[in-house]
C-alpha positions as CSV (number, residue, x, y, z in Angstrom):
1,X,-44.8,-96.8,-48.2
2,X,-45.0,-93.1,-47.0
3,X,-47.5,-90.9,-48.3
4,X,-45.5,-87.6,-48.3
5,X,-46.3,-87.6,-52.0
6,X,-49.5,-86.1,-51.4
7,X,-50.1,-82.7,-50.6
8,X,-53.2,-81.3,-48.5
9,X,-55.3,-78.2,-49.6
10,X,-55.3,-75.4,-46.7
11,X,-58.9,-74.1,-46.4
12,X,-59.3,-70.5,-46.7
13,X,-55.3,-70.2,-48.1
14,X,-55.8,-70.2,-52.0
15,X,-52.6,-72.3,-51.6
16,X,-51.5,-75.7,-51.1
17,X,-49.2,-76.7,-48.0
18,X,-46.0,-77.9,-48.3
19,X,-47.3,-81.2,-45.8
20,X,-49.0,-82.1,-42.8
21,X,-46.8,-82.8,-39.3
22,X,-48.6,-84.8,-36.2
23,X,-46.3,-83.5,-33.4
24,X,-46.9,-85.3,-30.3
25,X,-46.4,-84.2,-27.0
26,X,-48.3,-86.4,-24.7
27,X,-47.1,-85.0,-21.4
28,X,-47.0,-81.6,-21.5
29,X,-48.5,-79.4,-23.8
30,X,-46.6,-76.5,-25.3
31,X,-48.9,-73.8,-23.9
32,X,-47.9,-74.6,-20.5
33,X,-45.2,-72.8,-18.1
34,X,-42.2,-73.8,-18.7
35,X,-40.3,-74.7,-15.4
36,X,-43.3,-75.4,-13.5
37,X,-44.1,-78.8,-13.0
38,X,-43.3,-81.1,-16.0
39,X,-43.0,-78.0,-17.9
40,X,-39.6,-77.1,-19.4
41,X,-37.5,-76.8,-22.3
42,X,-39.2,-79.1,-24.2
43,X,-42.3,-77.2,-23.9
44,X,-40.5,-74.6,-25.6
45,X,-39.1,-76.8,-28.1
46,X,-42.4,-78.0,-29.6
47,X,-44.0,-74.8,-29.3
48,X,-40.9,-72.4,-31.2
49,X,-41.0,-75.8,-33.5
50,X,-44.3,-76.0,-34.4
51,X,-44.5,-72.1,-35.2
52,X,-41.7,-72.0,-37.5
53,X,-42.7,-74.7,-39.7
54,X,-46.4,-73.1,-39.6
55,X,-44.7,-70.4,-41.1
56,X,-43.1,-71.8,-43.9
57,X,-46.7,-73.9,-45.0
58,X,-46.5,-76.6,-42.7
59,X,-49.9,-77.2,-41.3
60,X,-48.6,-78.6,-37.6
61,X,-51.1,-80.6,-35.5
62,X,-50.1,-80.9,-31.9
63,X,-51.4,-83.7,-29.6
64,X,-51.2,-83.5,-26.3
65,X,-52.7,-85.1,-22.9
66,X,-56.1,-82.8,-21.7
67,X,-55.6,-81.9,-17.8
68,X,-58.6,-80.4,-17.8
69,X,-62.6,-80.2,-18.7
70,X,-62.9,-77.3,-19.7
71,X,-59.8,-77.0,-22.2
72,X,-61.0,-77.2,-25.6
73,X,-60.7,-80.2,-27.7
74,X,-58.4,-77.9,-30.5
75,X,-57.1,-74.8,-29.8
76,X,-55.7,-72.9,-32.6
77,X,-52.5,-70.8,-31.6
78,X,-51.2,-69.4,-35.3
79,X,-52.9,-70.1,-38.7
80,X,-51.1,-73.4,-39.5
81,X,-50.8,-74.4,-35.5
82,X,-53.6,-76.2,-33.9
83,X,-53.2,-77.8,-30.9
84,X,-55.3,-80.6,-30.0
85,X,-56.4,-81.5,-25.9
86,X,-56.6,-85.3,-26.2
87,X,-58.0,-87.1,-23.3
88,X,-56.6,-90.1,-21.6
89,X,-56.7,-91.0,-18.2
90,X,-58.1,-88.5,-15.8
91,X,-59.0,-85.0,-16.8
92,X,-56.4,-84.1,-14.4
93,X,-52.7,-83.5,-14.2
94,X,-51.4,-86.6,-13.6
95,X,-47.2,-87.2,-13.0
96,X,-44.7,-87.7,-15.7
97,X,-43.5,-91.2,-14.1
98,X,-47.4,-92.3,-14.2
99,X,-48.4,-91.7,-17.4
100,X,-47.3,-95.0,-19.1
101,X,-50.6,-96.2,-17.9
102,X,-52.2,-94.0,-19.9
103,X,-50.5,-94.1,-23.7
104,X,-52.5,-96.8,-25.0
105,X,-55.8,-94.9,-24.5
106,X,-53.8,-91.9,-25.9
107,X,-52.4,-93.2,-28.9
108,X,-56.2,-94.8,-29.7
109,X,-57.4,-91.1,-30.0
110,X,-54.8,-89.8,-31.5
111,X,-55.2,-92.5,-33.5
112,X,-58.5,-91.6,-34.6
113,X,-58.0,-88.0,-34.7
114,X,-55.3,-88.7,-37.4
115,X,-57.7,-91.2,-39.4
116,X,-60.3,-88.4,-39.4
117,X,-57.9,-86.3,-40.7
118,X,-56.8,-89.0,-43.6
119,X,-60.5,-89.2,-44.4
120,X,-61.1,-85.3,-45.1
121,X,-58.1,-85.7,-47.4
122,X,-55.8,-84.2,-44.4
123,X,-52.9,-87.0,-44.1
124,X,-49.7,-86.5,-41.9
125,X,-47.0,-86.8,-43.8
126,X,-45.1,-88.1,-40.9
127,X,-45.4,-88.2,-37.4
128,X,-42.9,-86.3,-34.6
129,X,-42.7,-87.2,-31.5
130,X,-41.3,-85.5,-28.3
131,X,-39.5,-87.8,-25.3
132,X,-40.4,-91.6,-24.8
133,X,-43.9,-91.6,-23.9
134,X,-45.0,-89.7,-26.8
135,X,-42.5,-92.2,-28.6
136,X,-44.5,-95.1,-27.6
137,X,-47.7,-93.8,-29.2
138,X,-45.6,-92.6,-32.4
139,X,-44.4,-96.3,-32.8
140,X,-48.0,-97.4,-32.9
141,X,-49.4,-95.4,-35.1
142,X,-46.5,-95.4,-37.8
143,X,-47.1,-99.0,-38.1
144,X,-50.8,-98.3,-38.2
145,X,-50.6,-95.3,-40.3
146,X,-47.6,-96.3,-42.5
147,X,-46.1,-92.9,-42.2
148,X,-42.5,-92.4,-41.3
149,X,-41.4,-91.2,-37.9
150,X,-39.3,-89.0,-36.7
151,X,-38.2,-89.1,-32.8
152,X,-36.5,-86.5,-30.6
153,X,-36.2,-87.7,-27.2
154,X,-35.0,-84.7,-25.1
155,X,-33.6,-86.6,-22.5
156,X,-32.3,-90.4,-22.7
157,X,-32.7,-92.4,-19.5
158,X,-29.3,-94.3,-20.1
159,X,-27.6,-91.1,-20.2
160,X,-29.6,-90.3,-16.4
161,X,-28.9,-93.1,-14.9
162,X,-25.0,-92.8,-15.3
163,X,-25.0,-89.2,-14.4
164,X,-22.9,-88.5,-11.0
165,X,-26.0,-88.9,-9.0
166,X,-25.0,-92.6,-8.1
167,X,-26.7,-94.1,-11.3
168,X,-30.0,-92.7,-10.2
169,X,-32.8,-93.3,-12.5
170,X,-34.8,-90.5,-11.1
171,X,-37.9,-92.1,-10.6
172,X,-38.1,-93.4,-14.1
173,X,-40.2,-96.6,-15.1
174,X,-38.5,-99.5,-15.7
175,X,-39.3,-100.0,-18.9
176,X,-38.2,-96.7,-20.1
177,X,-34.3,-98.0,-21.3
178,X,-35.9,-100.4,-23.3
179,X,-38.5,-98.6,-25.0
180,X,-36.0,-95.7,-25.9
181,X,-34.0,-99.1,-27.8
182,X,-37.1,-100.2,-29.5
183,X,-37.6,-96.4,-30.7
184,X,-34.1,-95.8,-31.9
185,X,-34.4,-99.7,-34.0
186,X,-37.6,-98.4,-35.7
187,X,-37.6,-94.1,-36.3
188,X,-36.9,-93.1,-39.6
189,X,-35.5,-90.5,-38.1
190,X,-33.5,-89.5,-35.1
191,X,-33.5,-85.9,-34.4
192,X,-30.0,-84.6,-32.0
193,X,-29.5,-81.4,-30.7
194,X,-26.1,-81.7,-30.7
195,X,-22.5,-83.9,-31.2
196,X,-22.7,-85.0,-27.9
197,X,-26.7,-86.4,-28.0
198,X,-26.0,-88.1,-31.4
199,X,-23.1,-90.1,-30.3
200,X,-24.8,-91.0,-27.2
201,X,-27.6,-92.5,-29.7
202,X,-25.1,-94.4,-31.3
203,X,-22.4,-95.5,-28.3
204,X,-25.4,-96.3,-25.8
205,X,-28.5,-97.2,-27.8
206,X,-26.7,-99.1,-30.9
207,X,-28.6,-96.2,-33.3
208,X,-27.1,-96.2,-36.9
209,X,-25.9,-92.8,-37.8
210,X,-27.4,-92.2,-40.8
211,X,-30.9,-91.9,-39.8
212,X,-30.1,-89.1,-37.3
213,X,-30.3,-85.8,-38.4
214,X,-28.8,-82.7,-36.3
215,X,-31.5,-80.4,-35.7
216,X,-30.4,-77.9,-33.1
217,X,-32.9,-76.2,-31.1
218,X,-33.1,-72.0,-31.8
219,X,-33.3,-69.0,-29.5
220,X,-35.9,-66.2,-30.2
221,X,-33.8,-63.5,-30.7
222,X,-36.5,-60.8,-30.6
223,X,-37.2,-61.2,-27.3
224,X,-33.4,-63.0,-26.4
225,X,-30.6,-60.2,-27.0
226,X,-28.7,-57.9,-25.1
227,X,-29.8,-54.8,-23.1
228,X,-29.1,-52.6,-20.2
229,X,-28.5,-54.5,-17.0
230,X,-29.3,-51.0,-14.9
231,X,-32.8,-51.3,-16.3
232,X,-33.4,-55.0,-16.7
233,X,-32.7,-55.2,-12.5
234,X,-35.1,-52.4,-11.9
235,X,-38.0,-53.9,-14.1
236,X,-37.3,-57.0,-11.9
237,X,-36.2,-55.1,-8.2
238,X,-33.0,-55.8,-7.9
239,X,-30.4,-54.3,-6.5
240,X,-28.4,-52.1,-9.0
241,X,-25.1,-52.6,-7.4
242,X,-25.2,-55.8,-6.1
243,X,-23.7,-59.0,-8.1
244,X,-26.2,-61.3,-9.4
245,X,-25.6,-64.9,-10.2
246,X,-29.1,-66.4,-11.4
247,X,-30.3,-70.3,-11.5
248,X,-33.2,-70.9,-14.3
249,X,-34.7,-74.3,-14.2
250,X,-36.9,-76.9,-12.5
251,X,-36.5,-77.3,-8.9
252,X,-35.3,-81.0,-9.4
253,X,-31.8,-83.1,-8.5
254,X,-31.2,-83.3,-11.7
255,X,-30.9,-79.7,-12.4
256,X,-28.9,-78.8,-9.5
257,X,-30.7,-75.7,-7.6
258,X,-28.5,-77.0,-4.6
259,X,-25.6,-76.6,-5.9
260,X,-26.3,-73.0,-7.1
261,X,-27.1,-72.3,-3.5
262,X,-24.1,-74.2,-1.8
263,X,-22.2,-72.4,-4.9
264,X,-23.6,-68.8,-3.1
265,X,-22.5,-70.2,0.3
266,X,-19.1,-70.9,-0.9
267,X,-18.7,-67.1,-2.3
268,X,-20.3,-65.4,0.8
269,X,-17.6,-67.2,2.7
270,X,-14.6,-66.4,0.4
271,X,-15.6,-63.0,0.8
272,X,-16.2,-63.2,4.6
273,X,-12.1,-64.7,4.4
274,X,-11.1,-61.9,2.4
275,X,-12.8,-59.0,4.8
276,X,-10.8,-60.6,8.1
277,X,-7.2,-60.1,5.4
278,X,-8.8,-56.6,4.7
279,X,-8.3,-57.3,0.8
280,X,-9.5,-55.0,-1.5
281,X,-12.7,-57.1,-2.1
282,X,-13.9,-55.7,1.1
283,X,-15.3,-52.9,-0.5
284,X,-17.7,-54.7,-3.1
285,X,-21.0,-55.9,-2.5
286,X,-21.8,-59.1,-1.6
287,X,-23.7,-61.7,-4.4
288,X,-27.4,-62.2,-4.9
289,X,-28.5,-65.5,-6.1
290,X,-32.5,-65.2,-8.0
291,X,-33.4,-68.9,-8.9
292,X,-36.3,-69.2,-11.2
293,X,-38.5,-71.7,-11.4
294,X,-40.8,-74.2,-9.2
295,X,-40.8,-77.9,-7.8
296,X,-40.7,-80.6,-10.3
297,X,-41.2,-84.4,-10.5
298,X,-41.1,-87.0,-7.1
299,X,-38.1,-85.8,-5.7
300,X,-39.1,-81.8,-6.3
301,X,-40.4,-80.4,-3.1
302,X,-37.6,-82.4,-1.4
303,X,-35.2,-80.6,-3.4
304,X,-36.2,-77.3,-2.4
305,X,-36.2,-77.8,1.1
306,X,-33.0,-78.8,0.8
307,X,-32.0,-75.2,-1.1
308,X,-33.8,-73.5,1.6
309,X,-31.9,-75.4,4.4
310,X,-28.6,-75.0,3.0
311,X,-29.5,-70.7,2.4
312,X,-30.9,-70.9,5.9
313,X,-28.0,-72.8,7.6
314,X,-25.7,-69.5,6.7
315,X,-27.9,-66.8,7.2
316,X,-28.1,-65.8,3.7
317,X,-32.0,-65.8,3.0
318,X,-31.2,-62.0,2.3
319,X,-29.1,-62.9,-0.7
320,X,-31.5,-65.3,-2.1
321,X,-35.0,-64.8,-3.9
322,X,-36.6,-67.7,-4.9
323,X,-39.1,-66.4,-7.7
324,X,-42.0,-68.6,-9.2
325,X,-41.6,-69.3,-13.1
326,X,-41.9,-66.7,-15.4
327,X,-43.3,-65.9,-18.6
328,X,-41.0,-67.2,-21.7
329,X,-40.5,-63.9,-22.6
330,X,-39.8,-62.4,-19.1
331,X,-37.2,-65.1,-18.5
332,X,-35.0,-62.1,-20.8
333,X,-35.1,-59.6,-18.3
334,X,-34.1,-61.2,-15.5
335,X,-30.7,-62.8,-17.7
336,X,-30.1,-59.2,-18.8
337,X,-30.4,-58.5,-15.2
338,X,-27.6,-61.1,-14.3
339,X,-23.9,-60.9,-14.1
340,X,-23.5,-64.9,-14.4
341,X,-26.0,-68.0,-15.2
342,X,-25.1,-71.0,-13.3
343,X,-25.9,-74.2,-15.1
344,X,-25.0,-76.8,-12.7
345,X,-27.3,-80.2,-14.3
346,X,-25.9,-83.1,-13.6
347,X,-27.2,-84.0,-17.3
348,X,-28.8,-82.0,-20.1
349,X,-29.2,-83.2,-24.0
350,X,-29.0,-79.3,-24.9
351,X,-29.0,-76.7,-22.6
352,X,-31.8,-74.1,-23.6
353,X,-30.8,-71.9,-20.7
354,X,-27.1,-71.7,-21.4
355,X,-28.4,-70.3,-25.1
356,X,-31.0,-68.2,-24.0
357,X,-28.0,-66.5,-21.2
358,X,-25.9,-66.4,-24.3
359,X,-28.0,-64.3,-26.5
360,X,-29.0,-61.8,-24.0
361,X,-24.6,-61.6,-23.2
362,X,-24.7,-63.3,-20.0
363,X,-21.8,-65.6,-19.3
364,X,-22.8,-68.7,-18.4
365,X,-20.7,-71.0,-16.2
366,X,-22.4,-74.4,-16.5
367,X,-21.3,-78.3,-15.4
368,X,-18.9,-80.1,-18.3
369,X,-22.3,-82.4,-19.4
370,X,-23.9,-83.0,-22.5
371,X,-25.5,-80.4,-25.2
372,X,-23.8,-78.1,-22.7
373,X,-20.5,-78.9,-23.9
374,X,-21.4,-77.4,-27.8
375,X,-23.1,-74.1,-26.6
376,X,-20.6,-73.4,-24.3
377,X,-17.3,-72.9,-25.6
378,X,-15.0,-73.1,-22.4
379,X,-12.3,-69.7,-21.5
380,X,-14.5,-68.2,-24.9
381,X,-18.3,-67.7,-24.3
382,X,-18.4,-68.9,-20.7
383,X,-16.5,-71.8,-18.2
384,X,-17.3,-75.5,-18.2
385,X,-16.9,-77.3,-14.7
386,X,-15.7,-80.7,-14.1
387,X,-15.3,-80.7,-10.6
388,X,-18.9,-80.9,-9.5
389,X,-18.2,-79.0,-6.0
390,X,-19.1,-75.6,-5.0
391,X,-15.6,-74.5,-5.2
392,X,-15.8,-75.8,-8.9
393,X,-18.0,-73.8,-9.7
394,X,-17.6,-70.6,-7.1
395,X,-13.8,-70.2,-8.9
396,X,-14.9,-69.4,-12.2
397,X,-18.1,-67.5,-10.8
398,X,-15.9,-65.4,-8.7
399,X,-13.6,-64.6,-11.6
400,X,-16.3,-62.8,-13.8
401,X,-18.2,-60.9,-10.8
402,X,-14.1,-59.8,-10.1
403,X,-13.9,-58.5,-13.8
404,X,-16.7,-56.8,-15.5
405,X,-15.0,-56.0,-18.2
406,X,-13.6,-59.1,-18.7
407,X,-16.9,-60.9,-18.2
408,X,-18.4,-58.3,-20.8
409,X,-16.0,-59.9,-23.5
410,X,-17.2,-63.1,-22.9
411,X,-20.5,-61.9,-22.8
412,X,-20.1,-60.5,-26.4
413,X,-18.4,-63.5,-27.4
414,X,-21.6,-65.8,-26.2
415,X,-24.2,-63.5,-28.0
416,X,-22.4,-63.7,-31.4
417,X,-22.4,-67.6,-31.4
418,X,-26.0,-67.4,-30.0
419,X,-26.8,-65.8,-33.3
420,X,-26.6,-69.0,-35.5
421,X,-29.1,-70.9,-33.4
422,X,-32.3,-70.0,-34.7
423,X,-36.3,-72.1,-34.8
424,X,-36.1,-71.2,-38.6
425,X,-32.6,-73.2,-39.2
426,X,-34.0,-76.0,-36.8
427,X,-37.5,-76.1,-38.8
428,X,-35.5,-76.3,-42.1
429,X,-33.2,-79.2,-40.9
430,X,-36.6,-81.0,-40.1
431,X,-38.8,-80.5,-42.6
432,X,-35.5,-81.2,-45.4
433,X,-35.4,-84.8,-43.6
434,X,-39.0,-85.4,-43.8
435,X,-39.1,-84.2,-47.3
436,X,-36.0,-87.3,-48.3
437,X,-38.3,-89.7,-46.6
438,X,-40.9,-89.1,-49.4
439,X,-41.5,-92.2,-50.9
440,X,-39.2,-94.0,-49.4
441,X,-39.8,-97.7,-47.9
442,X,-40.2,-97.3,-44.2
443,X,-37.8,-98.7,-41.2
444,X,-38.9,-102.2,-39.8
445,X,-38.8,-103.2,-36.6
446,X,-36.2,-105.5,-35.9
């Protein structure tokens, strides 16, 4: 039986909290820069997550791997928000596609972190876990435990391996299909970002419908809104004048950073074509690509020599700069500074950077794939491609840098759907779904 029923005193609150969440996040930690290394959205996920519910009484412990020695054991980032370095493996990073050699030592600590908890009259009230590896520790532990558990998986490798890059599996274990299976038969919750992810629960992993819950992910709007493009590209030194089509993701296949660049190749050569005609596009400057964000995973450093080559192969390494990743809250600037954001993934269970280009009024123009499907709506707040060629996407590109103002209506248009995605709507969803599982006999494994 779950043991939501019981409810923690806070030290030092003169209140009671509303529960106790174990989020873990075994492979990257939420304090780490997103869209370096194994750092992205997620990262951001947990983090936004994990604050928001603090905020509403939720005392929020967050495991995650240690990479270090001298990280502390628990860090606390916001009254209600501890995170907690749990080591496993080397005190080092190690890659995302190793790590399944390391969960069972992982979920033994965290194991015993949580049982220390229990003893000091801290229980979780249910356990959240973030992708599959984190997933495998979850599924221990609720068994162990007996709390419920609650699974968003970010990314689903059936879903990867049938994207258009020839039924890759990116490097993934084996094993990792059937552990997501054996996840989805036993959470007593399923958390989707979207339509799109929940149906792919249910049409690809057999997962009954009623135990997922739509939880959208949110966009901080205080630092996510529209501003001054003038400014924003002098606070990042760009040029004024000159149109700027901006790429904000890992440096992985999957994301497609080569297409953005063979997408810039295949605009500097339309406009080359329309100076020989002497057409009136003569006259404007040409287009800057600014990609944002560093080599991820095996196949990452490949990756980018392949953007450099294809840049290099056309003499356009003037039009490119290729900037390390930024700062969460920096990332606004630099889609302020933009006139489109290219999202060319080949799959993505959300699309974080579509919303957060939304919100600050940049039109995004993004492949026809997954979550990006729901925060795109296509001719309205930006275009969905299909045709996964540069020309796809150059058309559609080419039309809003030929049209400010009619790029500045769909600009508008994006930030005013952006508005209903926020971490407190996505924090309620959860916590309401942990709350029904109170007292309620937990899922079996089948």
């Amino acid at each position: 039986m779950s043991n939501l029923s019981r409810e923690p005193f806070v030290a030092g609150t003169g209140r009671e909290a509303r529960g106790r969440l174990a989020i873990l996040s075994m492979h990257t930690s939420p304090l780490a820069q997103a869209g370096a290394g194994d750092g992205g959205g997620m990262n951001v996920y947990v983090r936004e997550l994990a604050s928001s519910l603090a905020r509403t009484g939720v005392e929020c412990e967050v495991f995650t791997r240690a990479e270090s020695p001298d990280q502390a054991a628990a860090v606390s980032v916001e009254p209600g928000f501890t995170l907690h370095n749990v080591a496993a493996g080397p005190l080092a990073p190690v890659a995302k596609e190793s790590l399944v050699d390391h969960v069972d030592e992982w979920t033994q600590a965290v194991g015993a972190e949580l049982r220390a908890m229990e003893a000091n009259d801290m229980p979780a009230s249910a356990i959240h876990t973030n992708y599959w590896l984190s997933g495998l520790a979850g599924h221990t532990l609720k068994h162990e435990l007996e709390v419920p558990l609650l699974v968003t998986f970010h990314t689903l490798d059936r879903v990867k391996s049938d994207s258009a890059l020839g039924g890759s599996t990116f490097g993934e274990p084996a094993m990792r299909s059937a552990a997501e299976a054996q996840l989805v038969g036993c959470a007593d919750a399923l958390l989707a970002s979207c339509r799109v992810e929940a149906d792919q629960l249910v049409d690809l992993y057999g997962a009954e419908r009623s135990r997922i819950v739509s939880v959208p992910p949110g966009v901080q709007h205080a630092y996510f809104g529209p501003g001054n493009r003038a400014q924003a590209r002098r606070a990042v030194g760009l040029d004024p004048d000159a149109p700027v089509i901006l790429f904000v993701g890992r440096i992985q296949p999957l994301k497609g950073p080569s297409m953005a660049a063979e997408v810039l190749v295949e605009l500097h050569r339309s406009r080359r074509d329309s100076l020989d005609r002497n057409s009136p596009a003569r006259n404007s400057p040409a287009p800057t690509l600014v990609i944002v964000g560093g080599p991820s995973g095996p196949d990452g450093n490949r990756e980018m020599a392949r953007v450099q080559s294809i840049i290099s192969a056309e003499g356009l390494s003037d039009f490119v700069r290729i900037l390390d990743p930024q700062p969460h809250e920096m990332l606004s600037t630099y889609y302020r500074a933009a006139d489109v954001c290219l999202v060319p993934s080949y799959s993505e269970s959300f699309g974080m950077v579509a919303l957060e280009a939304a919100a600050c009024a940049t039109p995004v123009v993004a492949a026809a794939v997954g979550g990006l499907t729901t925060v795109v709506v296509d001719g309205e707040t930006g275009f969905l491609v299909s045709d996964r060629s540069a020309k796809g996407f150059a058309g559609p590109v080419a039309r809003l840098l030929g049209s400010p103002e009619y790029a500045a209506r769909i600009g508008r248009r994006a930030t005013s759907c952006a508005k209903a995605y926020t971490w407190s709507r996505a924090a309620g969803r959860m916590w309401e779904r942990v709350e029904s599982l109170t007292g309620s006999e937990l899922v079996a494994c089948g």
